[in-house]
C-alpha positions, 0 to 999 in steps of 0.5 A: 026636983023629985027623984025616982029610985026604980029597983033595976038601974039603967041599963044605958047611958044618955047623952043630954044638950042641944046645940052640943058636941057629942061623940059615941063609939060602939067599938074603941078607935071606930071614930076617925081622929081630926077628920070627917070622911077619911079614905080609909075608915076604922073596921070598914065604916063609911061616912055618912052626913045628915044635914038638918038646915036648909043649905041657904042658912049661914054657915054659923046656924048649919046643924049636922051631924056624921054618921059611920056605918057598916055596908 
């Protein structure tokens, strides 16, 4: 497979995959360890889950994702 070397390199980093588990912080310790909701959320985040499945599908086919942001 061709690849294209450009004269400025890439300023962001990707996560690539479906169907993956995938994580990235913003600020080092913003995502809450082993739980989804917490009380009390690092730097005054709130959680947020967005669901891509109809809630009549299996539990097995659910898609979703959590989301923390800054009010």
């Amino acid at each position: 497979m061709p690849v294209t070397e450009f004269a400025t390199k890439e300023r962001y980093r990707y996560q690539n995959g479906f169907n993956n588990h995938l994580e990235s912080e913003a600020i080092e310790g913003a995502i809450p360890t082993a739980q989804n909701s917490p009380q009390k959320p690092p730097y005054g985040l709130y959680a947020e889950k967005l669901s891509g499945t109809a809630f009549t599908a299996p539990r097995h086919d659910n898609k979703q994702t959590w989301l923390y942001r800054i009010l």
